[in-house]
mmCIF file of the N, C-alpha and C atoms, coordinates in Angstrom:
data_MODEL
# 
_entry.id   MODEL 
# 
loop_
_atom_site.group_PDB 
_atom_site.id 
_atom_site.type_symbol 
_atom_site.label_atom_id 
_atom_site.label_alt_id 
_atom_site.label_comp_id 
_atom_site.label_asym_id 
_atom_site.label_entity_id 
_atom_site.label_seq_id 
_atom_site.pdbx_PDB_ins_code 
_atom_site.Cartn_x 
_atom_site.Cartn_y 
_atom_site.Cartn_z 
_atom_site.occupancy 
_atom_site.B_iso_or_equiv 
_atom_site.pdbx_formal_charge 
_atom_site.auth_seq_id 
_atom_site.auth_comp_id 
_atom_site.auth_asym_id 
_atom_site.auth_atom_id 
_atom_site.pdbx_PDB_model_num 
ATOM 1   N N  . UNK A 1 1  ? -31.370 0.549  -107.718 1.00 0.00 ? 1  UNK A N  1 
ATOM 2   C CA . UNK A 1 1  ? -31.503 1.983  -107.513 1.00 0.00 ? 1  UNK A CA 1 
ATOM 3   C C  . UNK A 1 1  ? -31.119 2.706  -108.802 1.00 0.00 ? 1  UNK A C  1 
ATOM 4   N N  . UNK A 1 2  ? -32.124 3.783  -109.241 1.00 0.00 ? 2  UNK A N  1 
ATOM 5   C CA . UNK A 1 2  ? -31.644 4.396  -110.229 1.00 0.00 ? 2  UNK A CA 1 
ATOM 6   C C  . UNK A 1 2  ? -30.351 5.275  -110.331 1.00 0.00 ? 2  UNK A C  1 
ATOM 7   N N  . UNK A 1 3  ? -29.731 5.660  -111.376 1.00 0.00 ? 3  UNK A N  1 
ATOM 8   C CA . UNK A 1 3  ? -28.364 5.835  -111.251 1.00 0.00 ? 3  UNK A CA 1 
ATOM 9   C C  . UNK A 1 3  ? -28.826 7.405  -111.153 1.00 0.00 ? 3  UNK A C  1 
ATOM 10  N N  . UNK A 1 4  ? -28.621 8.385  -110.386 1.00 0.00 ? 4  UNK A N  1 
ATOM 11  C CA . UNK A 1 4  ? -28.502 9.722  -110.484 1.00 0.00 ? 4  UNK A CA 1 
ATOM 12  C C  . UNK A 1 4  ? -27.170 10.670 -110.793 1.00 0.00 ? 4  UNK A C  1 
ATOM 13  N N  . UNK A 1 5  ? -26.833 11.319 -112.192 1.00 0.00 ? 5  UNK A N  1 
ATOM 14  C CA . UNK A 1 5  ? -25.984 11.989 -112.318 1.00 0.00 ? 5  UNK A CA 1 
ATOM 15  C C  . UNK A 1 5  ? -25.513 13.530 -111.904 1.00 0.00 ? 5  UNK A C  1 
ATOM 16  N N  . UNK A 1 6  ? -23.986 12.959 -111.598 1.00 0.00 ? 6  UNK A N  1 
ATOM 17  C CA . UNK A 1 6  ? -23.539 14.782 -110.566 1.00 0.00 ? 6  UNK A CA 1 
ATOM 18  C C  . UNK A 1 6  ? -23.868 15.828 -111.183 1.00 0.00 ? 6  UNK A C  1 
ATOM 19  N N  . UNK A 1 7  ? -23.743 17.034 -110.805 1.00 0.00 ? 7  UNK A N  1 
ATOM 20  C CA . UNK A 1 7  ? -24.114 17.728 -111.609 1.00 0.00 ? 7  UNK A CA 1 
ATOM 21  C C  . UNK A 1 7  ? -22.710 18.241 -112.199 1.00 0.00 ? 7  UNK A C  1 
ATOM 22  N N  . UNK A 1 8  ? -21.399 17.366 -111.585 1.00 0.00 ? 8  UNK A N  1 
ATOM 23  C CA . UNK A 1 8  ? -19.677 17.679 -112.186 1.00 0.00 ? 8  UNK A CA 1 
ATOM 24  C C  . UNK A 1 8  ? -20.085 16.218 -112.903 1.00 0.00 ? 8  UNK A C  1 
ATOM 25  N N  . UNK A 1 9  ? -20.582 15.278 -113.427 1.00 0.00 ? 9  UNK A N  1 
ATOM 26  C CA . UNK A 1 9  ? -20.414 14.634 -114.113 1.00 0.00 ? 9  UNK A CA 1 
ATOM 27  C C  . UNK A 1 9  ? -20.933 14.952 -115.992 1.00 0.00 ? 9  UNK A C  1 
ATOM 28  N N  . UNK A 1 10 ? -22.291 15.577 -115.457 1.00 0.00 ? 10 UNK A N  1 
ATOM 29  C CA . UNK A 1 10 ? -23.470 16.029 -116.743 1.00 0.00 ? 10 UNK A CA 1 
ATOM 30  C C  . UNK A 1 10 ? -22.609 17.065 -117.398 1.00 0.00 ? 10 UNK A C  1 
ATOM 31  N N  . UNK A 1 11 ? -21.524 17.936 -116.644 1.00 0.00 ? 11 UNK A N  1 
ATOM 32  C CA . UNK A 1 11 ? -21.074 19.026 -116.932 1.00 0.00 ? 11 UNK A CA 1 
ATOM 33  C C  . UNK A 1 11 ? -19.996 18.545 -117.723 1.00 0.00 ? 11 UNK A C  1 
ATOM 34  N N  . UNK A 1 12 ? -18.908 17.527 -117.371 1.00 0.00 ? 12 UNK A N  1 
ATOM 35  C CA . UNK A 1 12 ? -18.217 16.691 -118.432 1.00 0.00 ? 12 UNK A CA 1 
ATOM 36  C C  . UNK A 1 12 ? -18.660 16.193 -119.285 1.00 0.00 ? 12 UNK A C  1 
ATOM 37  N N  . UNK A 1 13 ? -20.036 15.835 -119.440 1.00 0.00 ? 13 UNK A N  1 
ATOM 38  C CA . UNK A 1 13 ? -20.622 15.217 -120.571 1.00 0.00 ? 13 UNK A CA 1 
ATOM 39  C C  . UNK A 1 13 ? -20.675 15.876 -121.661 1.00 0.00 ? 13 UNK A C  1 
ATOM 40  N N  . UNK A 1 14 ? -21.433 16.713 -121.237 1.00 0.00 ? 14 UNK A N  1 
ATOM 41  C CA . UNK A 1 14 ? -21.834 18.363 -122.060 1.00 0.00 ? 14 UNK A CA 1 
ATOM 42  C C  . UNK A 1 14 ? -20.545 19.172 -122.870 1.00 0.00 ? 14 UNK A C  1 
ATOM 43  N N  . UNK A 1 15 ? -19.140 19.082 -122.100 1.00 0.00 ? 15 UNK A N  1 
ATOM 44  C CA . UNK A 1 15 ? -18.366 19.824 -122.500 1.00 0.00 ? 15 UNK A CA 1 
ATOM 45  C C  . UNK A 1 15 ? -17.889 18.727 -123.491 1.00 0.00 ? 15 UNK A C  1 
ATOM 46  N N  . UNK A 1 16 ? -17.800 17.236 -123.393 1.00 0.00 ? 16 UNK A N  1 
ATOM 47  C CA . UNK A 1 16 ? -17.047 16.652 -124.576 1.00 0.00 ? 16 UNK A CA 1 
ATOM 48  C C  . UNK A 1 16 ? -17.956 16.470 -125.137 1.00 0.00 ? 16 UNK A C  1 
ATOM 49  N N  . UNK A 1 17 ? -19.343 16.056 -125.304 1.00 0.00 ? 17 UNK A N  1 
ATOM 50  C CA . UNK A 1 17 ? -20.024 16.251 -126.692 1.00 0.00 ? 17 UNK A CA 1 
ATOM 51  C C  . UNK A 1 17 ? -19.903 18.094 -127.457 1.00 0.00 ? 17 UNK A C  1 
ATOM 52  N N  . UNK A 1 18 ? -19.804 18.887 -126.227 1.00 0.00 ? 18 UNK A N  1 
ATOM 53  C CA . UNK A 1 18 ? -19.492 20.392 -127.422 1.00 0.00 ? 18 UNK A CA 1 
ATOM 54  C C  . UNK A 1 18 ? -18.354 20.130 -127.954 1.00 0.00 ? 18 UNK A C  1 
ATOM 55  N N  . UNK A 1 19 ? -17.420 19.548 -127.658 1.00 0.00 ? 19 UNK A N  1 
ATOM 56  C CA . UNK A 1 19 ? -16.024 19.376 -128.014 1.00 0.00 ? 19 UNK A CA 1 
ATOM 57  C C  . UNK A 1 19 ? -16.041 18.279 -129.063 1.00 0.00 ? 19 UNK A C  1 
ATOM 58  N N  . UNK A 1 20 ? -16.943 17.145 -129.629 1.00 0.00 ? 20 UNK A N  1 
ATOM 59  C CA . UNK A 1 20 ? -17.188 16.199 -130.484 1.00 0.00 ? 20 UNK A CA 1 
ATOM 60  C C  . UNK A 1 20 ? -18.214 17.178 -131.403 1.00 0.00 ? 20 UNK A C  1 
ATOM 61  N N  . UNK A 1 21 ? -18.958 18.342 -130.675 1.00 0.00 ? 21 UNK A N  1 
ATOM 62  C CA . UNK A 1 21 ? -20.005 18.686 -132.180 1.00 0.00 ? 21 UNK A CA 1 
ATOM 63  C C  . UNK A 1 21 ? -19.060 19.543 -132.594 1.00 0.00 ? 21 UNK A C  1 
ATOM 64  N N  . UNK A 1 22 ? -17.945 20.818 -132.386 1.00 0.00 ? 22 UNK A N  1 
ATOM 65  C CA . UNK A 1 22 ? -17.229 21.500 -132.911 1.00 0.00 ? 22 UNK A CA 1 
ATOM 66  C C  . UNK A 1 22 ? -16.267 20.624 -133.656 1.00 0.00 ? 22 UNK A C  1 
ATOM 67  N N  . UNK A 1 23 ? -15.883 19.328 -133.481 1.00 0.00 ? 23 UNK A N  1 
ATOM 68  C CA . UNK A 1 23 ? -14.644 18.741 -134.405 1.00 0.00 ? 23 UNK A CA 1 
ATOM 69  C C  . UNK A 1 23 ? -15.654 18.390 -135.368 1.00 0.00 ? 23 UNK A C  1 
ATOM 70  N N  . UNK A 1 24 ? -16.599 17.858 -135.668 1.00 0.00 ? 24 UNK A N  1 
ATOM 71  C CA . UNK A 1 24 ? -17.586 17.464 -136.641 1.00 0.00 ? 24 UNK A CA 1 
ATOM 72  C C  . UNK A 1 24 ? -17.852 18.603 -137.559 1.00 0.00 ? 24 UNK A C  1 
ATOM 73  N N  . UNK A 1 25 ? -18.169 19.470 -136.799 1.00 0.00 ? 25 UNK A N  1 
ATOM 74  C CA . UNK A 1 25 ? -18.601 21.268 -137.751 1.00 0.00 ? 25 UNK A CA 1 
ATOM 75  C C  . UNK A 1 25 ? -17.608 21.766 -138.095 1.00 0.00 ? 25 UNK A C  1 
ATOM 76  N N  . UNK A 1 26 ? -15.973 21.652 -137.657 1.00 0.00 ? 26 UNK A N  1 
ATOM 77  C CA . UNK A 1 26 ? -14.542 22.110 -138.250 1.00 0.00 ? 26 UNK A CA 1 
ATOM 78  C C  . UNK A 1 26 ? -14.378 21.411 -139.516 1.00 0.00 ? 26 UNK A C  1 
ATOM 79  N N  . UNK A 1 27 ? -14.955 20.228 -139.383 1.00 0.00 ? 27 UNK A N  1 
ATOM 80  C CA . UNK A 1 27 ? -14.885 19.064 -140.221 1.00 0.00 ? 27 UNK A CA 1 
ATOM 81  C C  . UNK A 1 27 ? -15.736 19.163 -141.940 1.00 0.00 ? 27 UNK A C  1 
ATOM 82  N N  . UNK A 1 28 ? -16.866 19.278 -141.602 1.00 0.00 ? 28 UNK A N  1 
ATOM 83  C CA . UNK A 1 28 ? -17.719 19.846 -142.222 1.00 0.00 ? 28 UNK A CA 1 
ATOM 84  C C  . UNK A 1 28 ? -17.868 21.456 -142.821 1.00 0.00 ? 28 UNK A C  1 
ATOM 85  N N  . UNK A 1 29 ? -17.000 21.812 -142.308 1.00 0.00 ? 29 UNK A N  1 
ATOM 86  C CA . UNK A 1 29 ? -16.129 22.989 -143.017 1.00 0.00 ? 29 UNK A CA 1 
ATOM 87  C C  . UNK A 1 29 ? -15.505 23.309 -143.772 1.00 0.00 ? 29 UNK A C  1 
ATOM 88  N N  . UNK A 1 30 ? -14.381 22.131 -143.547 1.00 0.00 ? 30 UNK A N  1 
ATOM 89  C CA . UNK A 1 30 ? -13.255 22.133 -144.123 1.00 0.00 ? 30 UNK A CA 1 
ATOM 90  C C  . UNK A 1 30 ? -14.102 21.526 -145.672 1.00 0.00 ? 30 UNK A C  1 
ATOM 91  N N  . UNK A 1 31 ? -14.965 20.361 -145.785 1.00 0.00 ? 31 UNK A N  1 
ATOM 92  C CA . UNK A 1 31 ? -15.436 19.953 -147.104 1.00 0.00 ? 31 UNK A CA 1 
ATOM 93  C C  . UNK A 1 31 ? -16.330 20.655 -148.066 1.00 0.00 ? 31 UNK A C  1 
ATOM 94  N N  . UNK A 1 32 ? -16.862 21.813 -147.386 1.00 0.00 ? 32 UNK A N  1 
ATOM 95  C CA . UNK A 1 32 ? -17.366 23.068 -147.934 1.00 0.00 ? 32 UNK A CA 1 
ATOM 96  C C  . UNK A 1 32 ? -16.393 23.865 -148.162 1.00 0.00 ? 32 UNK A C  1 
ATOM 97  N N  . UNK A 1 33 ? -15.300 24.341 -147.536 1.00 0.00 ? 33 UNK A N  1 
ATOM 98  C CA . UNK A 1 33 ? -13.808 24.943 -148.228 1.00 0.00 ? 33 UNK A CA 1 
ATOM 99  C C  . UNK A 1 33 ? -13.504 24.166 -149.767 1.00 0.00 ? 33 UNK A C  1 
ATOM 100 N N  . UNK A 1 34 ? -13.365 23.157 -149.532 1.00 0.00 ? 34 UNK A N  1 
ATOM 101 C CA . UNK A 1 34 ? -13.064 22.079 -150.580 1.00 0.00 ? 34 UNK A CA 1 
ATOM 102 C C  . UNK A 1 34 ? -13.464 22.450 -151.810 1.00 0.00 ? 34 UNK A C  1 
ATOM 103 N N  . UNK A 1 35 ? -14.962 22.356 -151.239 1.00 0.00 ? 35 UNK A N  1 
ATOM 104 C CA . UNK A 1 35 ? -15.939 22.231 -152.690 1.00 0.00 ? 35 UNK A CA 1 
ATOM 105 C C  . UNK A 1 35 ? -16.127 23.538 -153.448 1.00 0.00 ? 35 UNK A C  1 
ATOM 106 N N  . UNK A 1 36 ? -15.952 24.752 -152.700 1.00 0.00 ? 36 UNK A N  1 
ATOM 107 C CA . UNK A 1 36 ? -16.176 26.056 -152.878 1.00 0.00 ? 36 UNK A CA 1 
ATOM 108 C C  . UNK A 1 36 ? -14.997 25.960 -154.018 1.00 0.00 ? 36 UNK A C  1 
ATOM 109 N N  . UNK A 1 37 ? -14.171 25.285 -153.488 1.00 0.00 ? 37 UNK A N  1 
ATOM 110 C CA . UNK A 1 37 ? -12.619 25.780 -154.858 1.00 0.00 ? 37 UNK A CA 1 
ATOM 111 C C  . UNK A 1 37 ? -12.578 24.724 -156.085 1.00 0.00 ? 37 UNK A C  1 
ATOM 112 N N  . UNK A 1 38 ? -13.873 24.104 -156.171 1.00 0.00 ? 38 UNK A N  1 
ATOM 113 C CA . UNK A 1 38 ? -13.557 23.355 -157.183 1.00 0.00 ? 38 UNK A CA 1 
ATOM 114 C C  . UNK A 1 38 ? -14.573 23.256 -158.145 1.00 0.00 ? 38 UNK A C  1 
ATOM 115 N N  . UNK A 1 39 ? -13.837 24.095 -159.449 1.00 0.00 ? 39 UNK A N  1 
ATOM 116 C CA . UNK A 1 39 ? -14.952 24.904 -160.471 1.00 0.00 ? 39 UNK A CA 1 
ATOM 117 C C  . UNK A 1 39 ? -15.325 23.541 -161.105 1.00 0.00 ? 39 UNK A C  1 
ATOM 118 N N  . UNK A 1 40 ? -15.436 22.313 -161.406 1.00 0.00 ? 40 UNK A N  1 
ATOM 119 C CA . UNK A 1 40 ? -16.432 22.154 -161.926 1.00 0.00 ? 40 UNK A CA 1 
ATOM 120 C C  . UNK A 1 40 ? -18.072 21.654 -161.034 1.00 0.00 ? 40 UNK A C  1 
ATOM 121 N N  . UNK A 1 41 ? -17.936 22.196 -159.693 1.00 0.00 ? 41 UNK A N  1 
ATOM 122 C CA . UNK A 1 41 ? -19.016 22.539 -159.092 1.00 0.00 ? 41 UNK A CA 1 
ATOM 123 C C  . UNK A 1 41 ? -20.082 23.387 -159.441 1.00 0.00 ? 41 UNK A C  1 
ATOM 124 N N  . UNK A 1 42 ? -19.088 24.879 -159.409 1.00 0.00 ? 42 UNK A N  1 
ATOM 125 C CA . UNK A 1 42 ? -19.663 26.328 -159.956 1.00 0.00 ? 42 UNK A CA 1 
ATOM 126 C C  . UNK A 1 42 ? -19.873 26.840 -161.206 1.00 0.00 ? 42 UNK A C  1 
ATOM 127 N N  . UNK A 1 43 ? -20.076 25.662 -162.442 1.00 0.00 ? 43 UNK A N  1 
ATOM 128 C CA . UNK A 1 43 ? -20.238 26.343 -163.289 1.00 0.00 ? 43 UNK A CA 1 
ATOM 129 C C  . UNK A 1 43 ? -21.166 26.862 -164.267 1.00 0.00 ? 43 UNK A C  1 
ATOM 130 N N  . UNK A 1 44 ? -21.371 27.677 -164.951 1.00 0.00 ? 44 UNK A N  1 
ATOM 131 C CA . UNK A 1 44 ? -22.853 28.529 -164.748 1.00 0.00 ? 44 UNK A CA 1 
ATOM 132 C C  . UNK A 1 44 ? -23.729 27.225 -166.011 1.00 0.00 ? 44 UNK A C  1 
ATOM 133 N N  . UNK A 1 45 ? -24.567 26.615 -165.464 1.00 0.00 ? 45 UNK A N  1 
ATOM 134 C CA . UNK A 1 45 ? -25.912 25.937 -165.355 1.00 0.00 ? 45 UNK A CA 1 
ATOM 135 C C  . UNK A 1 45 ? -26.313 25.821 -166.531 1.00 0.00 ? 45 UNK A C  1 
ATOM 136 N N  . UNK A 1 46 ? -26.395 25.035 -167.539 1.00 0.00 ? 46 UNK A N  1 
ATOM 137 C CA . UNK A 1 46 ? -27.145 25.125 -168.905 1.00 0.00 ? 46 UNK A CA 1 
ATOM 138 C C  . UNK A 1 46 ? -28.062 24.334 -168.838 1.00 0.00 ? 46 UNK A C  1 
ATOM 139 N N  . UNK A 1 47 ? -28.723 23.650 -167.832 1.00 0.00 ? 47 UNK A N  1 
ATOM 140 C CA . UNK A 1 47 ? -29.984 23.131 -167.491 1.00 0.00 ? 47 UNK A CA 1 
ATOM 141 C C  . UNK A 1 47 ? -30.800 23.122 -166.258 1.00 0.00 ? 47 UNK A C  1 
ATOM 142 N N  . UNK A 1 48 ? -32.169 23.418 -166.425 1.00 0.00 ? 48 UNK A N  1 
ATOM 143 C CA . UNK A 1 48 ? -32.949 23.406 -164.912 1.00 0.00 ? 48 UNK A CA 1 
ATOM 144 C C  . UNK A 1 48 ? -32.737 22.951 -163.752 1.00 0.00 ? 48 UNK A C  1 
ATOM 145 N N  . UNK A 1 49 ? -32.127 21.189 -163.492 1.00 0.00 ? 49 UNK A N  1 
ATOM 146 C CA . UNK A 1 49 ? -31.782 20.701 -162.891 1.00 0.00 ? 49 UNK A CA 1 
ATOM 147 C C  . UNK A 1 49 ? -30.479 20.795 -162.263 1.00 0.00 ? 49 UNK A C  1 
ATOM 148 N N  . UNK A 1 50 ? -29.614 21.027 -163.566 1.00 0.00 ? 50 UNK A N  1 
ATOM 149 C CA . UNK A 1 50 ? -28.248 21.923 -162.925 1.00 0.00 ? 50 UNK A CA 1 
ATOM 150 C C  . UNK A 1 50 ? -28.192 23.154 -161.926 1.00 0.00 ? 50 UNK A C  1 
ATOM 151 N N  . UNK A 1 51 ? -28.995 23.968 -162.587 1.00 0.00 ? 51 UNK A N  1 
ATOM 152 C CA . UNK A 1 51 ? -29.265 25.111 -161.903 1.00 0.00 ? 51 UNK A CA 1 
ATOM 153 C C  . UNK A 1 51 ? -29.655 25.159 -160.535 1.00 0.00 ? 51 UNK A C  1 
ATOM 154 N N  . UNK A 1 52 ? -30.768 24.205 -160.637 1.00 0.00 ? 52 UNK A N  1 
ATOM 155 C CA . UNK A 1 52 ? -31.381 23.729 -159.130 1.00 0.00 ? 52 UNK A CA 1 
ATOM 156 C C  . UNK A 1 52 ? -30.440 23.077 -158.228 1.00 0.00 ? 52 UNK A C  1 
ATOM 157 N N  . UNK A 1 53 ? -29.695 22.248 -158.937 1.00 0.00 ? 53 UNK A N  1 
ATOM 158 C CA . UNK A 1 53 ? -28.467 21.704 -158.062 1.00 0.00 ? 53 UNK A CA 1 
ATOM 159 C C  . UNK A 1 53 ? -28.162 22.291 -157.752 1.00 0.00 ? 53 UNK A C  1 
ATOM 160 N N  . UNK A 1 54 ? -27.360 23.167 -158.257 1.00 0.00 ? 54 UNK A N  1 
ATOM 161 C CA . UNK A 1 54 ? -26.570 24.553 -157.504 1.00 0.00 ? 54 UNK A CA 1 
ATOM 162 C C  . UNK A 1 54 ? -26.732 25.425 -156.514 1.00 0.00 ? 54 UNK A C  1 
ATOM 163 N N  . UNK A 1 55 ? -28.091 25.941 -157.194 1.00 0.00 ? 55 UNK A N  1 
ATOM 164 C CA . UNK A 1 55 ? -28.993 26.518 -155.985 1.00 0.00 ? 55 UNK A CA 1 
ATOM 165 C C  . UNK A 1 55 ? -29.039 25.905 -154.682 1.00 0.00 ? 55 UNK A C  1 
ATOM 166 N N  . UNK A 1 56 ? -29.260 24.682 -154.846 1.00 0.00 ? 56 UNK A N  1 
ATOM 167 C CA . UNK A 1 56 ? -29.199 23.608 -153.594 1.00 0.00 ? 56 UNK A CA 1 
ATOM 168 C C  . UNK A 1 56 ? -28.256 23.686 -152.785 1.00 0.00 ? 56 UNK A C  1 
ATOM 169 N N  . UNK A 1 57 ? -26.845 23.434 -153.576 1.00 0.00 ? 57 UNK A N  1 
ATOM 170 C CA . UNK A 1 57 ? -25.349 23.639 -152.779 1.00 0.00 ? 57 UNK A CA 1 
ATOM 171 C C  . UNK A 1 57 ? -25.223 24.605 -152.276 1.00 0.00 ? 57 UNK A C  1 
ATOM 172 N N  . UNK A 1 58 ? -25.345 26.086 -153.263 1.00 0.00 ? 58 UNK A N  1 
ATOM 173 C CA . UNK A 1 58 ? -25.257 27.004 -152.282 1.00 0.00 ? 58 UNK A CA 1 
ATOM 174 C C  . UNK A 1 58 ? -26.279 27.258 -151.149 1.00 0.00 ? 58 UNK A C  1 
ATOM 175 N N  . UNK A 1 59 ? -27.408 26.870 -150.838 1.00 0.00 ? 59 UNK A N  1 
ATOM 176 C CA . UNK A 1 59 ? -28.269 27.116 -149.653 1.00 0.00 ? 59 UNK A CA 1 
ATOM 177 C C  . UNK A 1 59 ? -27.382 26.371 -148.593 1.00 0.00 ? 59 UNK A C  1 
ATOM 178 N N  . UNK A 1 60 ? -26.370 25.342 -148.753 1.00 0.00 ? 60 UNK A N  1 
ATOM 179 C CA . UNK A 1 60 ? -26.189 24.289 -148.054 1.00 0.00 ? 60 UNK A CA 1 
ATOM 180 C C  . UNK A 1 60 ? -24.981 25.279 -147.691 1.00 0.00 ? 60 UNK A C  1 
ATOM 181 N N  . UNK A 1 61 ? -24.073 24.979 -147.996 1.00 0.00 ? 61 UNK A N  1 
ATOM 182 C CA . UNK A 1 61 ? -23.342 26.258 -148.188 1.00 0.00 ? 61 UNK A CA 1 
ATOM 183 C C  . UNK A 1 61 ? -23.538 27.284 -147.511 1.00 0.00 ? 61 UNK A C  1 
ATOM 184 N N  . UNK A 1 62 ? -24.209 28.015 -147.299 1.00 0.00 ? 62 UNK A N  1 
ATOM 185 C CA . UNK A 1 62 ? -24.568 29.338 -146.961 1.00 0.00 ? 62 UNK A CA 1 
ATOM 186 C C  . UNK A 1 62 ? -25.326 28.672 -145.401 1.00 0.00 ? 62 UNK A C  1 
ATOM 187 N N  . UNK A 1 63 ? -25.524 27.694 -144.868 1.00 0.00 ? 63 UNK A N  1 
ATOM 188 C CA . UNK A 1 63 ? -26.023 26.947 -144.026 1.00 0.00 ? 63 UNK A CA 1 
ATOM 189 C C  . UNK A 1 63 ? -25.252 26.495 -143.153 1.00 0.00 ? 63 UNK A C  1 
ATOM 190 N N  . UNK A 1 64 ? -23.882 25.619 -143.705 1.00 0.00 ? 64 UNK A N  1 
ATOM 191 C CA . UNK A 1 64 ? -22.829 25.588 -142.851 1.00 0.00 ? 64 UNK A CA 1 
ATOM 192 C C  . UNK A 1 64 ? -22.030 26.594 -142.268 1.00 0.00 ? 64 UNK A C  1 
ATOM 193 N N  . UNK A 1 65 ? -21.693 27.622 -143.227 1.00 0.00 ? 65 UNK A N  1 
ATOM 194 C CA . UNK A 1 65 ? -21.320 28.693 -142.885 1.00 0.00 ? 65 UNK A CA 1 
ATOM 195 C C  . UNK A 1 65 ? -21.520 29.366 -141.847 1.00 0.00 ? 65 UNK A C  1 
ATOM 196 N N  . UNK A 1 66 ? -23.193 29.309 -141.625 1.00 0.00 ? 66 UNK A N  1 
ATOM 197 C CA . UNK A 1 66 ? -23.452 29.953 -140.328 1.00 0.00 ? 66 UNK A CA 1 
ATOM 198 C C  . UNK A 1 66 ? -23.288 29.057 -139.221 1.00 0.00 ? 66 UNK A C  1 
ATOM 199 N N  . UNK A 1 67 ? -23.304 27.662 -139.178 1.00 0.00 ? 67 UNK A N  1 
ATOM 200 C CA . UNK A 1 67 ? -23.102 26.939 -138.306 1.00 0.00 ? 67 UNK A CA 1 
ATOM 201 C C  . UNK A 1 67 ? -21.570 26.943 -137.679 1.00 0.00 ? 67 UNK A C  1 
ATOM 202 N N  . UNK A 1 68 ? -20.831 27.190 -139.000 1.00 0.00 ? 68 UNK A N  1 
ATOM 203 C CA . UNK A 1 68 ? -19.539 27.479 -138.477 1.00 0.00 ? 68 UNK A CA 1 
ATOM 204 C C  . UNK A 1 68 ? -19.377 28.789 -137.992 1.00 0.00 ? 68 UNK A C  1 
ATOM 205 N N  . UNK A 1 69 ? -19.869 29.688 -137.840 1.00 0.00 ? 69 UNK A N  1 
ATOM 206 C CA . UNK A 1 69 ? -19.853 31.107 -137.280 1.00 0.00 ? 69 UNK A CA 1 
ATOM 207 C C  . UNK A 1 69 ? -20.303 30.766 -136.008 1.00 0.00 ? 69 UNK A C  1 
ATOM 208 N N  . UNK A 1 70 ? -21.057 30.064 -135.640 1.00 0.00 ? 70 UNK A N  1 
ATOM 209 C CA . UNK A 1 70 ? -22.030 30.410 -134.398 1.00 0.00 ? 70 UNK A CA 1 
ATOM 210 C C  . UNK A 1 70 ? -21.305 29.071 -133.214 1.00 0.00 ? 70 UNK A C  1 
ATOM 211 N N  . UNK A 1 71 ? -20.082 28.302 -133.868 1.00 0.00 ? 71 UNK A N  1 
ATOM 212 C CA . UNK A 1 71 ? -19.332 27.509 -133.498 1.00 0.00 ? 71 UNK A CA 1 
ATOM 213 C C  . UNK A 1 71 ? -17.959 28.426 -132.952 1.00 0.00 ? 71 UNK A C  1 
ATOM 214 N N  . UNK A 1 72 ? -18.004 29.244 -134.059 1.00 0.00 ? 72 UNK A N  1 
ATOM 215 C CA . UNK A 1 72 ? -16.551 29.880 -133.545 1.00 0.00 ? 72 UNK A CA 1 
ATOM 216 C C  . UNK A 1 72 ? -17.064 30.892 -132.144 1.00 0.00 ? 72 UNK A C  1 
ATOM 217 N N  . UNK A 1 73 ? -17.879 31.599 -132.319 1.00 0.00 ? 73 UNK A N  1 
ATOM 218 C CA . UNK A 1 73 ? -18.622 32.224 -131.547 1.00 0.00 ? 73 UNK A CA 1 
ATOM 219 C C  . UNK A 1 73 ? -18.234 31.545 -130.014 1.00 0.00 ? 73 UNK A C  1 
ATOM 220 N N  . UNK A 1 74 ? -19.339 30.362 -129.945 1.00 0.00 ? 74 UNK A N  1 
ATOM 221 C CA . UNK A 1 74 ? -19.392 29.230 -128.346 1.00 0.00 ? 74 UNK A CA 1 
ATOM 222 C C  . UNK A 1 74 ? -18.313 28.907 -128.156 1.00 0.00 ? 74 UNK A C  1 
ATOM 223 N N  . UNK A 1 75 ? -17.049 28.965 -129.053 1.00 0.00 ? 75 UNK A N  1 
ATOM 224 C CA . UNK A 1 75 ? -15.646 29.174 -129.007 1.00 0.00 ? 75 UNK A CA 1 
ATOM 225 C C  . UNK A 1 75 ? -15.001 30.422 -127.658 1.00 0.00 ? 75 UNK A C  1 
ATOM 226 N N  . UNK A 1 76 ? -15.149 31.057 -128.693 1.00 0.00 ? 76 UNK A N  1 
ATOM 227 C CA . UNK A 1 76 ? -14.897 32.556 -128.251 1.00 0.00 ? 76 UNK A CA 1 
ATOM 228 C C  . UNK A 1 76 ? -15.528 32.684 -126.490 1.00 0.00 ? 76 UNK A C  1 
ATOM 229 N N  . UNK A 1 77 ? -17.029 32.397 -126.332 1.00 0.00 ? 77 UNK A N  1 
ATOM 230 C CA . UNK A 1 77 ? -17.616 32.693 -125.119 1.00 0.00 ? 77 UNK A CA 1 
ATOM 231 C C  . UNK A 1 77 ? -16.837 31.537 -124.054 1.00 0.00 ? 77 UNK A C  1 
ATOM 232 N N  . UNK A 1 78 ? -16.217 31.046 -124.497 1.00 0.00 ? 78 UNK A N  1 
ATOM 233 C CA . UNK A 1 78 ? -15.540 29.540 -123.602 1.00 0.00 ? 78 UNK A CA 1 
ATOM 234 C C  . UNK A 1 78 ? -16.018 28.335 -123.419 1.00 0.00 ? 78 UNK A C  1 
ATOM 235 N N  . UNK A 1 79 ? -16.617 28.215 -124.404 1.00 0.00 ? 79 UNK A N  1 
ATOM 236 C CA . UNK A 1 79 ? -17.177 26.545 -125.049 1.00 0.00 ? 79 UNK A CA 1 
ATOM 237 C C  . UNK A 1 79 ? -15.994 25.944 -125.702 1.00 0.00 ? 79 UNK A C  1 
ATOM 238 N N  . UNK A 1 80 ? -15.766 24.450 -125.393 1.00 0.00 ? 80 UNK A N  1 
ATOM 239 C CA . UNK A 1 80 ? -14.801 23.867 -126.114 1.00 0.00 ? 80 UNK A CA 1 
ATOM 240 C C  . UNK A 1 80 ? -14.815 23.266 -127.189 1.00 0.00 ? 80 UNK A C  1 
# 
């Protein structure tokens, strides 16, 4: 017989994977904190590829950021 799940079981599921993707995205935060403070990341570009690197980080950057906003957020609404 196929196994059919409760709908108090799916609901535990759900809350510890939100609770495993927010420690991952706190996580992934914290190494974008990191990197943000460490100038020889940021420093201004004397080649194309440098430049582009950079550019790169910060899109990435500017990417987590919102992921971490929209984490604190499902926070806030009573997501764990």
């Amino acid at each position: 017989m196929k196994h059919v799940e409760t709908e108090l079981t799916y609901y535990k599921r759900l809350e510890k994977i939100g609770a495993e993707l927010t420690k991952a995205v706190l996580a992934v935060q914290q190494l974008v904190d990191l990197q943000a403070e460490d100038d020889g990341l940021w420093f201004i570009a004397a080649t194309a590829p440098e430049s582009y690197l950079q550019a790169a980080l910060r899109k990435l950057h500017a990417e987590v950021e919102r992921v971490s906003a929209l984490t604190r957020e499902f926070q806030k609404a009573g997501g764990k």
